[in-house]
MARGUPA-711871 format. One record per residue (C-alpha): x, y, z. Coordinates in steps of 0.05 Angstrom, whole numbers, m for minus. Example, Ala and Ser with C-alpha at 12.3 -4.5 7.8 and 13.67 -1.06 7.14 Angstrom:
BEGIN
246 m90 156 $
273 m21 143 $
***
This chain:
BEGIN
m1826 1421 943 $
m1803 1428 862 $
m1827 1371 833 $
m1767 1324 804 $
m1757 1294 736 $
m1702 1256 706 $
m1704 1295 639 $
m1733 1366 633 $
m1747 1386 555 $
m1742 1467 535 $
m1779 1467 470 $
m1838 1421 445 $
m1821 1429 371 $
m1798 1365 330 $
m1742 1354 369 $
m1768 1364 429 $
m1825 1323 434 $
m1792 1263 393 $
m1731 1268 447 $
m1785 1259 502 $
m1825 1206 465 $
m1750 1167 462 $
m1741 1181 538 $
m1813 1152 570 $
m1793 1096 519 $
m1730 1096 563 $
m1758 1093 626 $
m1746 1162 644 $
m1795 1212 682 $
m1796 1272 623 $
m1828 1337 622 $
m1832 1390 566 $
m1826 1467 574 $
m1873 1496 521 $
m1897 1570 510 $
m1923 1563 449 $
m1961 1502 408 $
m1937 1432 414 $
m1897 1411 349 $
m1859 1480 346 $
m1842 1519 281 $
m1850 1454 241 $
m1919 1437 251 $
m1952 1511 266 $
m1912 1558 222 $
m1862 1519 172 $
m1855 1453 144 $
m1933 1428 154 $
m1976 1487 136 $
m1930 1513 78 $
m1928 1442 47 $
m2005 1441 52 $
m1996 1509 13 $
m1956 1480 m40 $
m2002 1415 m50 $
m2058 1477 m67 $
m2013 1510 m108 $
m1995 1445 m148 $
m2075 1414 m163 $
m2096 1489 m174 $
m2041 1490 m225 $
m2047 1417 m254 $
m2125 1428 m256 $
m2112 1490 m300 $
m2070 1449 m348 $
m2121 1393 m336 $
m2140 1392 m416 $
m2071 1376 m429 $
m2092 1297 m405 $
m2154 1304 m435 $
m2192 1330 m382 $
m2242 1389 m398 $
m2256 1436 m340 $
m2292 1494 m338 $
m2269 1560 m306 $
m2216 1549 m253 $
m2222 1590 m195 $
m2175 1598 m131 $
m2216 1601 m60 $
m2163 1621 m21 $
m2197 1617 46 $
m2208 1542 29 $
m2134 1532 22 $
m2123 1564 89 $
m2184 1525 120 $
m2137 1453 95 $
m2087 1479 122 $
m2116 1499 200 $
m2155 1419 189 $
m2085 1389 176 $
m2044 1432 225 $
m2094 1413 274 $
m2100 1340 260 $
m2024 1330 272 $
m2027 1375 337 $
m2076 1326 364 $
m2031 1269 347 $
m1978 1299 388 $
m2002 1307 453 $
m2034 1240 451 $
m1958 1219 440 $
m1956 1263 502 $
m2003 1233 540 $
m1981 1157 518 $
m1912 1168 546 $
m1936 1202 605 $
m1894 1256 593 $
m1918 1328 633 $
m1929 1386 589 $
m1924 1449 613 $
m1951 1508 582 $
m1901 1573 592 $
m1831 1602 586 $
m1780 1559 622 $
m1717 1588 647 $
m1655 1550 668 $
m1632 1574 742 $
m1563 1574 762 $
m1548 1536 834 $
m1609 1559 888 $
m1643 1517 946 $
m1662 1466 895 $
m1603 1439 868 $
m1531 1460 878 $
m1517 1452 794 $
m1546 1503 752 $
m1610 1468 718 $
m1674 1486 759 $
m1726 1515 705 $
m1767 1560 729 $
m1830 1556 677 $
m1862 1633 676 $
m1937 1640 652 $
m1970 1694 608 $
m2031 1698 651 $
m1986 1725 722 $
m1997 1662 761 $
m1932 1640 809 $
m1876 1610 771 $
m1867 1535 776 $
m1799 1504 798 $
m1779 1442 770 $
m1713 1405 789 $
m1683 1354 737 $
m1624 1310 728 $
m1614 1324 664 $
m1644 1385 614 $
m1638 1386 535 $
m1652 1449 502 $
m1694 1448 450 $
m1717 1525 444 $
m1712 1521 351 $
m1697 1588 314 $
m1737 1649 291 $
m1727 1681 224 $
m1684 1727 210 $
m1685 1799 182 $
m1634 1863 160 $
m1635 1919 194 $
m1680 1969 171 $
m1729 1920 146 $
m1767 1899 209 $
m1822 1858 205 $
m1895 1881 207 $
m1936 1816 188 $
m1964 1858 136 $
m1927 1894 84 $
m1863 1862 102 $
m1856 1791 133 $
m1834 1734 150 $
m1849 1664 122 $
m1899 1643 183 $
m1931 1703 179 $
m1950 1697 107 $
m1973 1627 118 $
m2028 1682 161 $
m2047 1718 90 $
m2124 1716 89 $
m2123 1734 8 $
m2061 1730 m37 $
m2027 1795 m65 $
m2021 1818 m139 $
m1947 1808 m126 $
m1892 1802 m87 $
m1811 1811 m80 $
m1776 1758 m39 $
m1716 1774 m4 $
m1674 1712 m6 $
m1657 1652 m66 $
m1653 1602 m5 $
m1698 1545 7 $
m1753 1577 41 $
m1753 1644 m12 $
m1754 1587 m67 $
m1808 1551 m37 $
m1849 1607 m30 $
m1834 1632 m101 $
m1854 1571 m131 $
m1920 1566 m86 $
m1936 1639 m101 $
m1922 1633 m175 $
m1967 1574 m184 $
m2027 1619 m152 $
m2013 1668 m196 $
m1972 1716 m162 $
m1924 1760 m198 $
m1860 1742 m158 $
m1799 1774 m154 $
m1733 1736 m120 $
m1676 1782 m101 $
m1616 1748 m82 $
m1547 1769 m55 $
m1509 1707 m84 $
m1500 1695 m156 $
m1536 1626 m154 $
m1602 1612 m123 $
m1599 1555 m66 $
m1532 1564 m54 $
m1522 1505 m8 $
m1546 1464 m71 $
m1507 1429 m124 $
m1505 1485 m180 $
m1537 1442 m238 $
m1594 1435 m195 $
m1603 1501 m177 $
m1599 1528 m243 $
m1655 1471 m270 $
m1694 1497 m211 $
m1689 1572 m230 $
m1701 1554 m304 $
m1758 1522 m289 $
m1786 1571 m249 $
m1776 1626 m289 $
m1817 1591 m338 $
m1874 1601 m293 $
m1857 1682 m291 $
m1814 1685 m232 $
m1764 1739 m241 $
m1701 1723 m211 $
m1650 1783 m188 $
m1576 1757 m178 $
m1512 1785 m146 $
m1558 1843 m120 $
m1551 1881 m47 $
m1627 1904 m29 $
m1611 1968 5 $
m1659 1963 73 $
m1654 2043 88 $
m1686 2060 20 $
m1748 2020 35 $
m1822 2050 32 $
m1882 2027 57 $
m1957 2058 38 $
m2006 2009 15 $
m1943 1972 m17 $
m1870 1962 m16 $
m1821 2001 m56 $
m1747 1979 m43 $
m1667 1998 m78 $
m1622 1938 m94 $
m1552 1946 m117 $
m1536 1912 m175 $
m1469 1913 m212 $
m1461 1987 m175 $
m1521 2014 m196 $
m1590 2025 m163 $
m1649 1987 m182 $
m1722 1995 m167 $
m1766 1947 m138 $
m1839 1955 m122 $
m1897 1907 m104 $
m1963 1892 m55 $
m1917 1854 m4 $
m1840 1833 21 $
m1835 1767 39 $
m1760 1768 79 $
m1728 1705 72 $
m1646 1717 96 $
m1647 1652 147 $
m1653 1641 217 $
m1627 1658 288 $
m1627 1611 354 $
m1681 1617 404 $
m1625 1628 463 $
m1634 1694 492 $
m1670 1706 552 $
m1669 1619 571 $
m1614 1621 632 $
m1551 1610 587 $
m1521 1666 638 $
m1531 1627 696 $
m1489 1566 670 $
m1421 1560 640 $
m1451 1535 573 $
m1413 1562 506 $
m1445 1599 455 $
m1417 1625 391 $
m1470 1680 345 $
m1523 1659 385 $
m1513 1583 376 $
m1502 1535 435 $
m1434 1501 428 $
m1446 1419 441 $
m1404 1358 432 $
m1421 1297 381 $
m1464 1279 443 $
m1504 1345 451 $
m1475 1365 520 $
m1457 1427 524 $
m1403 1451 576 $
m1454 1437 631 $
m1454 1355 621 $
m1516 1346 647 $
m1544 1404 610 $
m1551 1378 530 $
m1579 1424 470 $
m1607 1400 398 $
m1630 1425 331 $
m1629 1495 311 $
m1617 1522 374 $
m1543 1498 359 $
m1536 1515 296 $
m1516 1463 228 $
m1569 1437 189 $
m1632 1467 216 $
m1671 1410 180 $
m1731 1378 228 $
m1706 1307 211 $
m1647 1325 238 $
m1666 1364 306 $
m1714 1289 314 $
m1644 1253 301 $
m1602 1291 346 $
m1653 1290 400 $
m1655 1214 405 $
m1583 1211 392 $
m1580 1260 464 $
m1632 1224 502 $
m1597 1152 491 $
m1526 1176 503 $
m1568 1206 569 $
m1586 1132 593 $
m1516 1105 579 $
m1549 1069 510 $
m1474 1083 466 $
m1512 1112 408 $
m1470 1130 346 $
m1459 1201 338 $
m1486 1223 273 $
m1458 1234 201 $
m1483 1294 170 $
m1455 1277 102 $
m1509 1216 99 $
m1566 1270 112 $
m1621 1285 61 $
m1642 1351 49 $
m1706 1363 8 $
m1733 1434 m27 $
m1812 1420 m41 $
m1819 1469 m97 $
m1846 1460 m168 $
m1796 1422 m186 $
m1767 1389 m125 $
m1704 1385 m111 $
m1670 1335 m60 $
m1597 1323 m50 $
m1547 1276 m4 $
m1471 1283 3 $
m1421 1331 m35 $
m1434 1377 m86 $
m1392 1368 m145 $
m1363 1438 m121 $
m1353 1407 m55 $
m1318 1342 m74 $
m1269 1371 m121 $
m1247 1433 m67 $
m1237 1364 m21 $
m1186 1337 m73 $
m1230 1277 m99 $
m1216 1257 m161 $
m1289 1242 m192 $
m1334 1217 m238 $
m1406 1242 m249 $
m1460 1207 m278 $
m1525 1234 m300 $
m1596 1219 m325 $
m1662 1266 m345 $
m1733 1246 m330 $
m1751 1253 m391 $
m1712 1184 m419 $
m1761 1160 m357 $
m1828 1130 m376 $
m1870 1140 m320 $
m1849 1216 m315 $
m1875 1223 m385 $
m1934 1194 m365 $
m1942 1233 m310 $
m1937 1299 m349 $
m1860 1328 m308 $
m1812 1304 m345 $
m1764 1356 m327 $
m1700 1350 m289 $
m1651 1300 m276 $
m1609 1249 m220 $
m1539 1269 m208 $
m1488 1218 m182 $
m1425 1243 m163 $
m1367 1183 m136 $
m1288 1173 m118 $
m1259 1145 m184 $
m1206 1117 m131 $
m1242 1069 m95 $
m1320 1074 m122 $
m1347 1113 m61 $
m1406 1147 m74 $
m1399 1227 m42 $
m1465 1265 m66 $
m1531 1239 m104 $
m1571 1310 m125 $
m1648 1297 m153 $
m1688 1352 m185 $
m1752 1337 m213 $
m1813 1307 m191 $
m1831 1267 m127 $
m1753 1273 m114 $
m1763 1288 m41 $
m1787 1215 m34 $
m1737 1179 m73 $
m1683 1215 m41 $
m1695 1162 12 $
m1660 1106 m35 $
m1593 1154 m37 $
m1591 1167 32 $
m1586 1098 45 $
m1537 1084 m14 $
m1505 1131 36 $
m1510 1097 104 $
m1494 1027 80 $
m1428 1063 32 $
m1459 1028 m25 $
m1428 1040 m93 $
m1462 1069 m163 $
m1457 993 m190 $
m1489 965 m137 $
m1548 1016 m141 $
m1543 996 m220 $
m1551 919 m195 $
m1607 940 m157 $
m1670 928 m197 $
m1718 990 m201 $
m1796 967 m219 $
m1821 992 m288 $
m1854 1034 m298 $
m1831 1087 m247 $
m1801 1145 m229 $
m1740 1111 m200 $
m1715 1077 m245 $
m1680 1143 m267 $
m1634 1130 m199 $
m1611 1061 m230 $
m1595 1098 m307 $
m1557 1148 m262 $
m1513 1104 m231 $
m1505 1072 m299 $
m1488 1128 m325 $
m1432 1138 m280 $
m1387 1086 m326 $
m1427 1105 m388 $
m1470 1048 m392 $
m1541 1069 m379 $
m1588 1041 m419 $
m1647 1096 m449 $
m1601 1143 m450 $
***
């Protein structure tokens, strides 16, 4: 007899295994569908290990400008099997946190490849998973109520440049790299290829960013992304704009040797590695989505503000569906699923009140509208903005690059996008976002009174600066 649940999980990434932590609070009987590692892409191959990678990257670059504080160092040396042995001890430390989550809620893992089944013996609705295991043994059936789908993304590539994990790869399998290369051309200005570039630059890689678009992050607001480029150029990245890599023309020996279009001409590019950084695709193939009548549209399931797909007691989250493929946001969406599961009303979410954070060198973190955005909407706006370096404690802390933008509806106040980029901005982008959620107005971030001396006070000058009145500046 298939053993019966009241919520069966496909994917123990972030949003799978916070959806099922929110169900056993519930009440619910929850199992998870894993093949791989508990805590998905995030934990094993993304946000966790390359963040530990770009705290290296900073102290090994901050120690070299040590005598800049005062500080006299001798020699500073790079053990790059170290930074990989901090990362594993991390990785590992959070893994362990997670299935004692697991374990807390009562919540059955199951190791393998889960399958959704179309009506059988079990159940006359499509929703039996039939969980397959690498080792050959019999497939387990197990029949649930409901199933959320929480099977992530992979990266993806252009044809002709396939991935090998060596010469040419992906971001997770970099994060793999037992010794750094000499250099390196990354194929993509987004986050992730910006990320990298940073981290790569500050180990002393000679790094190479080729991107299709004419600004870097396009998704960002554009004074950001040009600060970010400027700033990283300073460190000896070499950015490549408006350019059309040409997959067919690429070589591979001992390194990489690639054309780019540029301006109608071809341009060579050579170096030890490719790092291909063009996005990602939805982990959907090959899970059962032919045996149901859910939607799908390039790969990505189709859902309503509640995450049910067409199949109403079949519901789907994070990137497996496509928007903003963010982790916070897969977490969100899960618990937003599971509640509207148990009848709990939950709100659906507002994207527009969503942080998203780049952890380069500098950060970058923005909420809302671009200023691009919000005038192709027809709002009529103002725009205040203040640089770190009017800001005390940045001097102080030796980054006093970048700046807070604050972008609001000269009708009625509103604020529509705050965009940071400088340091530590991926934690204060927390104040904005909920500037955001509680539709708070620049004054009444002004009236708010931001401790000296730190590094957000620059949000309060910002929002000052929105009628002209900040202060230092």
């Amino acid at each position: 007899m298939a053993k019966e649940y009241d919520l069966v999980i496909l994917g123990g990434g972030t949003g799978g295994y916070v959806a099922a932590i929110r169900a056993s609070q519930l009440g619910m009987q929850v199992a998870v569908v894993e093949n791989g590692e508990l805590g998905g892409t995030c934990l094993h191959r993304g946000c966790i290990p390359s963040k530990a990678f770009l705290r290296s990257a900073e102290v090994f670059r901050q120690t070299k400008e040590a005598d800049s504080y005062g500080i006299i160092t001798k020699e500073t040396t790079l053990n790059f099997a170290k930074v990989q042995e901090r990362k594993e001890s991390i990785v590992n430390t959070l893994h362990q946190g997670v299935q004692a989550l697991m374990k807390k809620g009562k919540i059955d893992v199951f190791k393998g490849f889960g399958r959704i089944l179309g009506p059988s013996i079990f159940s006359p609705m499509p929703g039996t998973i039939s969980i397959e295991y690498e080792n050959g043994d019999e497939n387990t059936m197990i029949v649930p109520k409901n199933v959320l789908i929480a099977t992530g993304s992979k990266p993806r590539t252009l044809p002709g440049l396939e991935l090998d994990g060596n010469l040419v790869m992906s971001s997770g399998e970099a994060l793999k790299m037992e010794e750094l290369p000499s250099s390196i051309i990354i194929v993509g200005g987004g986050v992730i290829g910006i990320e990298w570039a940073s981290m790569l630059a500050d180990f002393g890689v000679e790094v190479t960013v080729i991107e299709y678009m004419n600004q870097i992050l396009p998704t960002e607001d554009g004074a950001v992304a040009r600060e970010v480029e400027k700033q990283l150029k300073k460190k000896g990245v070499t950015f490549v704009k408006q350019a059309k890599v040409l997959p067919e023309t690429l070589k591979k020996e001992n390194n990489v040797t690639i054309l780019a279009e540029i301006d109608g001409n071809n341009e060579t590019f050579k170096a030890d590695k490719m790092l291909v950084s063009v996005g990602r695709e939805a982990n959907s193939a090959n899970i059962g989505l032919d045996n149901t009548e859910i939607l799908t549209e390039k790969g990505y399931i189709q859902t309503n503000e509640y995450y049910q797909t067409k199949e109403s007691h079949i519901y789907a989250i994070g990137d497996v569906i496509g928007g903003m493929q963010l982790a916070h946001v897969a977490s969100h969406e899960g618990i937003t699923a599971v509640e509207h599961i148990a009848n709990e009303k939950p709100l659906p979410i507002n994207y527009g009140n969503i942080p998203s954070c780049i952890y380069s060198n500098p950060e970058a973190a923005s909420v809302g509208l671009t200023e691009k955005q919000a005038k192709e909407k027809g709002f009529d706006i103002k725009v205040g903005k203040f640089p770190f370096k009017a800001i005390g404690k940045a001097l102080v802390y030796g980054e006093s690059d970048g700046f807070v933008k604050i972008i609001a509806d000269k009708k009625n106040e509103d604020l529509l996008g705050i965009h940071m980029v400088g340091p530590h901005v991926t934690d204060m982008i927390s104040e904005a976002g909920l500037a955001m959620v509680l539709d708070a107005t620049p004054w009444e971030i002004s009236g708010t009174i931001h401790p000296h001396p730190t590094l957000s006070e620059v949000m309060g000058e910002a929002a000052l600066a929105v009628e002209g009145k900040q202060i230092h500046g």
